[in-house]
Backbone as ProteinMPNN parsed JSONL, in Angstrom:
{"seq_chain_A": "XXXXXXXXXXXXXXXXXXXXXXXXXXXXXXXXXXXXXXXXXXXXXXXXXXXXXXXXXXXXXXXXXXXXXXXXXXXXXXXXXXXXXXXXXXXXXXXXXXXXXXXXXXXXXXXXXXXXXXXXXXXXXXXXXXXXXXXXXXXXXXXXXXXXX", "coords_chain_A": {"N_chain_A": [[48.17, -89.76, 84.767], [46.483, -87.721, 86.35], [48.135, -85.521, 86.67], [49.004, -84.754, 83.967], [46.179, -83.463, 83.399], [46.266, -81.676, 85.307], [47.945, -80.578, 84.764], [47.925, -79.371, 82.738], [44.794, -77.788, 82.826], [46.448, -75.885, 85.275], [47.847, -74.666, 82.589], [45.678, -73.639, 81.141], [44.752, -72.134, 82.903], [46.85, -70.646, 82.88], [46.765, -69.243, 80.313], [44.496, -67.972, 80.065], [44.984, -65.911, 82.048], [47.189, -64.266, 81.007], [46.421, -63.723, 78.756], [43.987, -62.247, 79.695], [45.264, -59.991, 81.461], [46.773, -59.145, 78.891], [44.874, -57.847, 77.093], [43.353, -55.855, 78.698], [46.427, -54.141, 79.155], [46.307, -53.385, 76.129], [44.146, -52.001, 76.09], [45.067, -50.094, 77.676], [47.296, -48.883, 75.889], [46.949, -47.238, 73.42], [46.315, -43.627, 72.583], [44.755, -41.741, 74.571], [41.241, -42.402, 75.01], [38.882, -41.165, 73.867], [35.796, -42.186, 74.086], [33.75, -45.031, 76.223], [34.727, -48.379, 76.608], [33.091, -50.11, 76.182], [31.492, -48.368, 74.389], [33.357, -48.283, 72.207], [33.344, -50.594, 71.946], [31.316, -51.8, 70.939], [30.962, -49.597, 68.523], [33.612, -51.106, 67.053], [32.11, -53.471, 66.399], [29.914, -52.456, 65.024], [30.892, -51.592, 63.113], [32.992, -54.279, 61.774], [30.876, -56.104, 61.626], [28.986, -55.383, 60.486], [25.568, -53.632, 60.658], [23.449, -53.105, 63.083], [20.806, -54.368, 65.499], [19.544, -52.598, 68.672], [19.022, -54.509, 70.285], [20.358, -56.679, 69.782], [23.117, -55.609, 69.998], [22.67, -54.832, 72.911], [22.531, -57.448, 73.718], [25.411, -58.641, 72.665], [27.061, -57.273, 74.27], [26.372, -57.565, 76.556], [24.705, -56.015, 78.361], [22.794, -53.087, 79.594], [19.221, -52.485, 78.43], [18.643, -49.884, 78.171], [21.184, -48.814, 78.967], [22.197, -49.224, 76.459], [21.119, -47.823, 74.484], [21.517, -45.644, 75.789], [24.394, -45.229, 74.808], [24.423, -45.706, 72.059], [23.22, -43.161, 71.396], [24.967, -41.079, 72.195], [27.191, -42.119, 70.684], [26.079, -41.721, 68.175], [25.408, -39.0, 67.963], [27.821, -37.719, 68.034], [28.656, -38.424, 65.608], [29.199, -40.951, 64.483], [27.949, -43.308, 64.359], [24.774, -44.247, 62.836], [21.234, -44.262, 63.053], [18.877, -46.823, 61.447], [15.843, -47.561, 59.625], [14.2, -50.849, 60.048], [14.852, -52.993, 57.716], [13.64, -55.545, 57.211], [11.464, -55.383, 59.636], [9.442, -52.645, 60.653], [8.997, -51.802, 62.858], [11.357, -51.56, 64.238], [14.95, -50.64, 64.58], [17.986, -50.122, 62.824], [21.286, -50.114, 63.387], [24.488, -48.679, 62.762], [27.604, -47.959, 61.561], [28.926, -44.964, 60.799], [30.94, -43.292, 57.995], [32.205, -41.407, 59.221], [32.375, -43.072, 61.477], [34.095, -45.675, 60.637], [35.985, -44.752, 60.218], [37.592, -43.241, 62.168], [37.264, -45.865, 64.165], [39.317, -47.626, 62.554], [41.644, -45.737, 62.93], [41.893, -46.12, 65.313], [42.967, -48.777, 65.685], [45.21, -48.708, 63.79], [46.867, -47.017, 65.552], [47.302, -48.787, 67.646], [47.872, -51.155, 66.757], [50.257, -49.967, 66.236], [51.685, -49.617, 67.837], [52.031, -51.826, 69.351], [53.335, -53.048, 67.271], [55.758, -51.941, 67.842], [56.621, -52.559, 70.031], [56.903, -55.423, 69.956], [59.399, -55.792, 68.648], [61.066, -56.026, 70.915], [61.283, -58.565, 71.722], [62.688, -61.882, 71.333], [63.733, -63.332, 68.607], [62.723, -65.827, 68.507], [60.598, -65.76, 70.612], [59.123, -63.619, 69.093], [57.859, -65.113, 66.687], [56.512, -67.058, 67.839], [54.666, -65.64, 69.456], [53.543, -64.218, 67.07], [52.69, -66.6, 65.296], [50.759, -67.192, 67.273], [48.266, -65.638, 66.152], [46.371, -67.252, 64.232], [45.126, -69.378, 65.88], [44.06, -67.82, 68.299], [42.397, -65.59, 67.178], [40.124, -68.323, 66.102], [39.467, -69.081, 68.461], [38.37, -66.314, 69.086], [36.309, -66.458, 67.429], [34.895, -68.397, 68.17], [33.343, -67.693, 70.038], [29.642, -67.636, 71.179], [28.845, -69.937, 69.796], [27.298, -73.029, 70.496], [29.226, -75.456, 72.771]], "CA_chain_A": [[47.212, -89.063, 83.94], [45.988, -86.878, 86.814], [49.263, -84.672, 86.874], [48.505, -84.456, 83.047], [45.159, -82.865, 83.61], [46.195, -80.605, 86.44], [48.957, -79.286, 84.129], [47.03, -79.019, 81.142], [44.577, -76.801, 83.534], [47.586, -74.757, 85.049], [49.159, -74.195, 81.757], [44.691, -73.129, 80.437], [44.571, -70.884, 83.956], [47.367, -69.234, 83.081], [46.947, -68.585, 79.365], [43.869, -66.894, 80.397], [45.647, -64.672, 83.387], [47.792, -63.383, 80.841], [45.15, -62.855, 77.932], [43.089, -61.127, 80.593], [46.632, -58.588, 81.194], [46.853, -58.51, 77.429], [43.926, -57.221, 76.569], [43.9, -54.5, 79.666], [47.239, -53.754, 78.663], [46.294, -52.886, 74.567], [43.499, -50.808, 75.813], [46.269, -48.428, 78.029], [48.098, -48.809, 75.22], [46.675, -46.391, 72.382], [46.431, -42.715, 73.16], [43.632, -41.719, 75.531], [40.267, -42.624, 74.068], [37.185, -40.385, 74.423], [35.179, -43.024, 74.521], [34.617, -45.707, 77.007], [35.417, -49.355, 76.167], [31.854, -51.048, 75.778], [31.222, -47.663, 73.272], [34.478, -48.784, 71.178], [33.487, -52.379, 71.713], [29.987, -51.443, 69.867], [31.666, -48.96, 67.33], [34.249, -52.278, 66.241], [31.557, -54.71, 66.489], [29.469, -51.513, 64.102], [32.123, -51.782, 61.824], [33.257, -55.443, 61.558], [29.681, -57.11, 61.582], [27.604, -54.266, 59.944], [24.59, -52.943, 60.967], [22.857, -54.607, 63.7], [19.705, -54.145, 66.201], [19.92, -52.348, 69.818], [18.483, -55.344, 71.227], [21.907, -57.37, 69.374], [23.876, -55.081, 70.966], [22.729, -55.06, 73.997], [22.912, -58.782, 74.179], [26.547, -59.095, 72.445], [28.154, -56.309, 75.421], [25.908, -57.64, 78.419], [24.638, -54.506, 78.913], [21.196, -53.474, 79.987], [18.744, -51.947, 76.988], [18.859, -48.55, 78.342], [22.391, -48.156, 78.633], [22.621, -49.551, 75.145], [20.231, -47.091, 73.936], [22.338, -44.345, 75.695], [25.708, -45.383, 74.404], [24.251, -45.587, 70.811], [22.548, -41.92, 71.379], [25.741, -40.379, 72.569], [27.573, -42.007, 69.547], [25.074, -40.902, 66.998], [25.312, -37.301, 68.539], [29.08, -37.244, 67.921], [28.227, -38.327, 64.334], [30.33, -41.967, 64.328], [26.75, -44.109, 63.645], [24.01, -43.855, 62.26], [20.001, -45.229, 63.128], [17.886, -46.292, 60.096], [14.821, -48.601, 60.079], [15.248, -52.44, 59.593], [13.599, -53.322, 56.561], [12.255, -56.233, 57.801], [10.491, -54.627, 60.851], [8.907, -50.93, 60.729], [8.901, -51.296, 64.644], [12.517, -51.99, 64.895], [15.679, -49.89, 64.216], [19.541, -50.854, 62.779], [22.57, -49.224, 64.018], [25.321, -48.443, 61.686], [28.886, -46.953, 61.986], [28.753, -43.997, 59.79], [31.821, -43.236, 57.472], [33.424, -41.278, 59.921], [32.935, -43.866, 62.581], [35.017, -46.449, 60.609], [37.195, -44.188, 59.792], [38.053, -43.59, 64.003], [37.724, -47.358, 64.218], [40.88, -47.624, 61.641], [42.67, -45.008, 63.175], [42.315, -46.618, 66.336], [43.321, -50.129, 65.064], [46.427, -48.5, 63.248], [47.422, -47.038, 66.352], [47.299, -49.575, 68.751], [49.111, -52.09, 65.753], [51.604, -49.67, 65.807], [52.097, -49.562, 69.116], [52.113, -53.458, 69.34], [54.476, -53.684, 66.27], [57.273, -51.694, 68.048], [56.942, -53.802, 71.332], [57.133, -56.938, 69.201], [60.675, -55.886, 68.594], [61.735, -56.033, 72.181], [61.237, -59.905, 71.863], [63.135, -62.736, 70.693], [63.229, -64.274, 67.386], [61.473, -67.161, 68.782], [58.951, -65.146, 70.82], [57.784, -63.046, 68.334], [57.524, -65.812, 65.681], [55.432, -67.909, 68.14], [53.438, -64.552, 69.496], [52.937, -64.178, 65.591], [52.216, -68.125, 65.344], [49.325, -67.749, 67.359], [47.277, -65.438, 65.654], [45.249, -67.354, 63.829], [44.226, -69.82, 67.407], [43.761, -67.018, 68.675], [41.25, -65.357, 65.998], [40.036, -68.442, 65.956], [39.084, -68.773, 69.787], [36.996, -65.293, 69.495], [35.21, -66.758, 66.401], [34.093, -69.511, 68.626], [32.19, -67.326, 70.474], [28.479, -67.675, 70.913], [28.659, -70.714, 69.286], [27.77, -73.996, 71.727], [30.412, -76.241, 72.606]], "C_chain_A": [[46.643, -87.836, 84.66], [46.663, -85.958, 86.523], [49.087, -83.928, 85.57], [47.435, -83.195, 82.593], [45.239, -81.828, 83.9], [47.273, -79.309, 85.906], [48.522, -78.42, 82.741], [45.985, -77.539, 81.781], [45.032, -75.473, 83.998], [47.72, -73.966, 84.159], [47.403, -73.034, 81.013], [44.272, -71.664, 81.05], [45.493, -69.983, 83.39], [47.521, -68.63, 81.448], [45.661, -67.627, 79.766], [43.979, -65.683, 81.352], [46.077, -63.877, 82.146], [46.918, -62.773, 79.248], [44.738, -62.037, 78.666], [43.974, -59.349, 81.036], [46.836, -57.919, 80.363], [46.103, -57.64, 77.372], [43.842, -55.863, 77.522], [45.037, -53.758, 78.966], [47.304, -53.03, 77.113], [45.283, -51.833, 74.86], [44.283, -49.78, 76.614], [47.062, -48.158, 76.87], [48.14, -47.449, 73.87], [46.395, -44.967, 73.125], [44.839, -42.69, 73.551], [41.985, -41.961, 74.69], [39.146, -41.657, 74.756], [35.822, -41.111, 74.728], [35.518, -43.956, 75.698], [34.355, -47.177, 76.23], [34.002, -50.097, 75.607], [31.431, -49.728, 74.373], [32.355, -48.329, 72.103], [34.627, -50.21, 71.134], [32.312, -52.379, 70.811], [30.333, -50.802, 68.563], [32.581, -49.999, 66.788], [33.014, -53.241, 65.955], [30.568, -53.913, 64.89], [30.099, -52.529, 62.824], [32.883, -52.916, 60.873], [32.224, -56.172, 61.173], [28.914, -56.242, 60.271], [26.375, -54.29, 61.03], [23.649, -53.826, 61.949], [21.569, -53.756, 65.184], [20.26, -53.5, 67.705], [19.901, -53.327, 70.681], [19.707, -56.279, 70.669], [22.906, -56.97, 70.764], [24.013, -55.051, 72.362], [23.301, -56.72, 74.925], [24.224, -59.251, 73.804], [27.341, -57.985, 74.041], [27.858, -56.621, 76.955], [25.789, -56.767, 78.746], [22.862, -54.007, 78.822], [20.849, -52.631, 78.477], [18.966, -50.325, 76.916], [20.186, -47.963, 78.369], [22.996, -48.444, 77.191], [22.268, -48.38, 74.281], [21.238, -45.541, 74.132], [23.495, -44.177, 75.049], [25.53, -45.067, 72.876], [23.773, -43.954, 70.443], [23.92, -41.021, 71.368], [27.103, -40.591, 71.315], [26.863, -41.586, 68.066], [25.292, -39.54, 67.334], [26.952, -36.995, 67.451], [29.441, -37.864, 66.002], [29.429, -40.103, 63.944], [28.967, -43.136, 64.192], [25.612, -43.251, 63.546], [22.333, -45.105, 62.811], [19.151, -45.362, 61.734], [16.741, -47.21, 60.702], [15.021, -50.201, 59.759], [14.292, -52.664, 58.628], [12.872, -54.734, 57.042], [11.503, -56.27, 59.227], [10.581, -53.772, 61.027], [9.096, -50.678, 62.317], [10.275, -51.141, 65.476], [14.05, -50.838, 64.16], [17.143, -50.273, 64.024], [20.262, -49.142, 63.149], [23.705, -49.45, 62.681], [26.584, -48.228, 61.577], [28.662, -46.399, 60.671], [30.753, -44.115, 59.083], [32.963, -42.704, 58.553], [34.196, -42.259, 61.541], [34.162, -44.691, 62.122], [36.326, -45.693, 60.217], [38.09, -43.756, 61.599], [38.433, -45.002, 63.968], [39.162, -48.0, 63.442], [41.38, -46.96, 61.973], [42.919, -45.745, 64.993], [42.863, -48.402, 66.344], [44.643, -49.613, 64.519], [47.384, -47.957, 64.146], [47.873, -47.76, 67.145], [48.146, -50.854, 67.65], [50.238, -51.796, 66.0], [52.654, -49.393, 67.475], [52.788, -51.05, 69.83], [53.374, -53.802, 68.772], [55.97, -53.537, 67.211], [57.555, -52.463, 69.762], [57.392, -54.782, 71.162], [58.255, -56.232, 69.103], [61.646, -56.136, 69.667], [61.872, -57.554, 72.348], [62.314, -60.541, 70.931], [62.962, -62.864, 69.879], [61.819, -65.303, 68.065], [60.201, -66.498, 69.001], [57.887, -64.484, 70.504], [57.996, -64.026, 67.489], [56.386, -67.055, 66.498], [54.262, -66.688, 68.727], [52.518, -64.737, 67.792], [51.943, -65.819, 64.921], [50.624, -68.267, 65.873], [48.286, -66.607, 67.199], [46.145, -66.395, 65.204], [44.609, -68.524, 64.852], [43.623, -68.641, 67.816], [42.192, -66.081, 68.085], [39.947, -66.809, 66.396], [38.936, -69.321, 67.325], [38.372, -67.204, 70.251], [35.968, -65.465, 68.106], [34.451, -67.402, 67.177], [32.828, -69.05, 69.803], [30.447, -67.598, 70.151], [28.265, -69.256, 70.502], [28.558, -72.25, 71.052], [28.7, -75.212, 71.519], [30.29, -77.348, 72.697]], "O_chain_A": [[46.29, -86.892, 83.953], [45.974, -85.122, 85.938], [48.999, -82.702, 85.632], [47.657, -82.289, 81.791], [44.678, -80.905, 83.31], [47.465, -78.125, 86.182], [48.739, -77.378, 82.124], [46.249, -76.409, 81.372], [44.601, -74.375, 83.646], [47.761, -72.755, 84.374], [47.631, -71.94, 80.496], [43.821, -70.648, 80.522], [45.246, -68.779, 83.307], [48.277, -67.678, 81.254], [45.909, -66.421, 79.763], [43.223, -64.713, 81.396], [45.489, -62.804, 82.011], [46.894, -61.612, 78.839], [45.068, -60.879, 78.409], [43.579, -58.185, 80.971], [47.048, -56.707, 80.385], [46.516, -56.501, 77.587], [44.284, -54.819, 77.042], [44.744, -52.816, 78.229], [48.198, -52.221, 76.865], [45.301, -50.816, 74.167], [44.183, -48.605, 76.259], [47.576, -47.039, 76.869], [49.165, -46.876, 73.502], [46.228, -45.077, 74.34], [43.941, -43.363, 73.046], [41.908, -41.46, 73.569], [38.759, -41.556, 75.92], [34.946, -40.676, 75.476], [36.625, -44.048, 76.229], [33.732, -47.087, 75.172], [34.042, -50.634, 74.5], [31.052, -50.244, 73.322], [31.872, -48.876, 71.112], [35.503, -50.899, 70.612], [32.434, -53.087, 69.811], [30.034, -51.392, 67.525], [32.416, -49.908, 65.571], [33.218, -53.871, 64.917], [30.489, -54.564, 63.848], [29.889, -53.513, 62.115], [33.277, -52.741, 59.72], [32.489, -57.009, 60.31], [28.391, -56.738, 59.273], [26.374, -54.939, 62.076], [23.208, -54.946, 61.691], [21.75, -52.616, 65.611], [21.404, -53.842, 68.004], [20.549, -53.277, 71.726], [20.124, -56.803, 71.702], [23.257, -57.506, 71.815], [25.067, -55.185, 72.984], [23.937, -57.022, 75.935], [24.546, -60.271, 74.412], [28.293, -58.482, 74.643], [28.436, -56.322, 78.0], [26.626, -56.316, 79.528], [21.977, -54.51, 78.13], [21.674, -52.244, 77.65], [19.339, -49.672, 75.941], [20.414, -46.841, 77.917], [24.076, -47.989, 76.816], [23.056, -47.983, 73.422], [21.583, -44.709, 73.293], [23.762, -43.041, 74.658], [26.32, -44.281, 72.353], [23.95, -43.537, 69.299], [23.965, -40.186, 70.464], [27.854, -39.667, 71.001], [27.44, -41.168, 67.062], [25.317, -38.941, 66.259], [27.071, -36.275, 66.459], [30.481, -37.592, 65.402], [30.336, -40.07, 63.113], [29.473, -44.141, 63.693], [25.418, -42.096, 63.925], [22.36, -46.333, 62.891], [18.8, -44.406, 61.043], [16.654, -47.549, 61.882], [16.049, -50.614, 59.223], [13.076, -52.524, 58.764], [11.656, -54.857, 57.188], [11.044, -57.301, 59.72], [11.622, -53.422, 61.582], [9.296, -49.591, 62.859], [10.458, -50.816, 66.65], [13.819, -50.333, 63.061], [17.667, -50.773, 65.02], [19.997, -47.94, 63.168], [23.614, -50.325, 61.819], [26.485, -49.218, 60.852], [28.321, -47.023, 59.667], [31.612, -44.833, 59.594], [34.078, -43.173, 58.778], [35.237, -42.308, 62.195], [35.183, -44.651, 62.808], [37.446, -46.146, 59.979], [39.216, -44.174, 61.87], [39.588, -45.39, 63.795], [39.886, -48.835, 63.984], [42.404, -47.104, 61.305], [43.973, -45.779, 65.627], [43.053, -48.955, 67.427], [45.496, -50.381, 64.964], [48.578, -48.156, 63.92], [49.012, -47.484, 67.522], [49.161, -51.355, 68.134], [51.187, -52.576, 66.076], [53.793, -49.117, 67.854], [53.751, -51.198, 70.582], [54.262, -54.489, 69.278], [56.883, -54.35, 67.359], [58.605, -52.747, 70.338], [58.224, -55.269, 71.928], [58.065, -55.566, 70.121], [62.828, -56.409, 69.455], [62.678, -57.862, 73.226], [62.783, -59.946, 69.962], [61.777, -62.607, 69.663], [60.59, -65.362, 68.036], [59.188, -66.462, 68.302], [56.716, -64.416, 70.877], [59.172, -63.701, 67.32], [55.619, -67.776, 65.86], [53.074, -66.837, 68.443], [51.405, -65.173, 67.497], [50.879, -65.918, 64.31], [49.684, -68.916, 65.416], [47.413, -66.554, 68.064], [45.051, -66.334, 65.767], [43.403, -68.661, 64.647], [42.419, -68.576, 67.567], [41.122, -66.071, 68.693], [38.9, -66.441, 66.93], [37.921, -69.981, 67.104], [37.955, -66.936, 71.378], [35.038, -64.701, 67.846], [33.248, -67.162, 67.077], [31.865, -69.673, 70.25], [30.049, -67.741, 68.995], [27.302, -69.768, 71.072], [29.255, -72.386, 72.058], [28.909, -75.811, 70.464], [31.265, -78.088, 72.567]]}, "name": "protein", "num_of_chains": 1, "seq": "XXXXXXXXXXXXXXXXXXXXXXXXXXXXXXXXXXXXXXXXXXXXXXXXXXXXXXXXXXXXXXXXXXXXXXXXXXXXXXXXXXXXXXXXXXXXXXXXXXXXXXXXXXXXXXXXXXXXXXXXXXXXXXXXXXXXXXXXXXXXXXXXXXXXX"}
């Protein structure tokens, strides 16, 4: 049963080695971004969630309040969100992705797909039908975020 364990472990270490490659690897992957990665992790999160507090943000990126504050300033400048007030607190302010943000956010999602797609051809039958297979674990292991276990 130990051997069990220790392989089960192994086999958990190393799906996370090569997630951890993946993901590196998809952000070299799309053409150079003007942003940096916690801005285009805020601009998807914009875009996917809707509209959400600095003090959210700060706490979904691990990132202090002030650099949240700057990141959101420097995308508001470049016109990709938007600040309004939160209707239920005058003291408090939502964040937004503006039209043209999601419209970046989809161009950078259609790139980086398409970049993906034509790699996926370099594989096996098998390996892309089990790559493809584990979408929805996968999905379904960054839903589980936040949530306690």
């Amino acid at each position: 049963m130990v051997l069990v364990n220790r392989t089960a472990v192994n086999d958990v270490a190393e799906l996370a080695d090569v997630l951890e490659r993946t993901v590196s690897w998809l952000r070299r992957s799309a053409r150079e971004a003007e942003w940096n990665t916690v801005a285009l992790s805020v601009l998807d999160e914009l875009d996917r969630g809707g509209p959400r507090r600095i003090s959210v943000l700060t706490a979904l990126e691990r990132t202090s309040q002030p650099g949240m504050t700057g990141i959101v300033g420097r995308l508001e400048s470049a016109g990709l969100v938007a600040r309004s007030p939160d209707p239920t607190d005058g003291r408090a302010v939502l964040v937004s992705a503006t039209r043209a943000g999601r419209a970046y956010v989809a161009e950078r999602h259609a790139a980086r797909a398409a970049f993906v797609a034509d790699r996926i051809t370099t594989l096996s039958d098998d390996d892309r039908r089990a790559l493809l297979a584990a979408t929805r674990a996968l999905a379904a292991l960054i839903e589980s975020e936040g949530k306690p276990l």
